[in-house]
N, C-alpha and C positions, 0 to 999 in steps of 0.2 A: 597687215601692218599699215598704219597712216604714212604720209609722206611724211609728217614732221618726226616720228619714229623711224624712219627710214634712214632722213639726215642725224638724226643722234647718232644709231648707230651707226652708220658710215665715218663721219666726223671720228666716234673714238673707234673705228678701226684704225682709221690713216694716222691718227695720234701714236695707236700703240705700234702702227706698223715701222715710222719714225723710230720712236724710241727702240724697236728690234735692229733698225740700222744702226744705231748708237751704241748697241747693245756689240753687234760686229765689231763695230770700230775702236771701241774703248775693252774687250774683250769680258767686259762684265754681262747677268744675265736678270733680269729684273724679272717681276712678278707684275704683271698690269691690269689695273679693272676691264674688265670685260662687259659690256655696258650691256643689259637685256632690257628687251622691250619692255618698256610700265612700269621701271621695277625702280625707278625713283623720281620725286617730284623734280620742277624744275631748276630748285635753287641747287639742289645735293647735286643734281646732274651738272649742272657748271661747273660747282664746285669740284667735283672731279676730275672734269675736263681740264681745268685749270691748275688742278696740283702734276697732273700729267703732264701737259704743256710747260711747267717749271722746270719740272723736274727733266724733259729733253733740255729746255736753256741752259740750264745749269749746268747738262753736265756735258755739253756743248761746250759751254765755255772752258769750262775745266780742260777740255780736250788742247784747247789753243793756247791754255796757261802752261804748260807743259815744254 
């Protein structure tokens, strides 16, 4: 695996590992992509990263609207 493969995946583990804390804390249990080496170019892979990273703020925030 290249370094730049290496930082993908690491990047959306700590993403999904996040939202598994959020998952504790709000008592809900999501389903998260799981990012495999090669297995998307590089816009779809942002794109991803990025609905995951929402979707912690989001429901982050929710947690403090409360």
């Amino acid at each position: 695996m290249n370094q730049v493969e290496e930082k993908k995946n690491k990047l959306n583990l700590e993403i999904r590992e996040l939202l598994n804390v959020i998952d504790m804390i709000d008592g809900l249990k999501g389903e998260y992509f799981d990012y495999k080496e090669n297995t998307l170019n590089e816009e779809d892979y942002l794109d991803q990263q990025l609905k995951l990273v929402v979707e912690a703020k989001t429901r982050l925030m929710n947690l403090f609207k409360d």
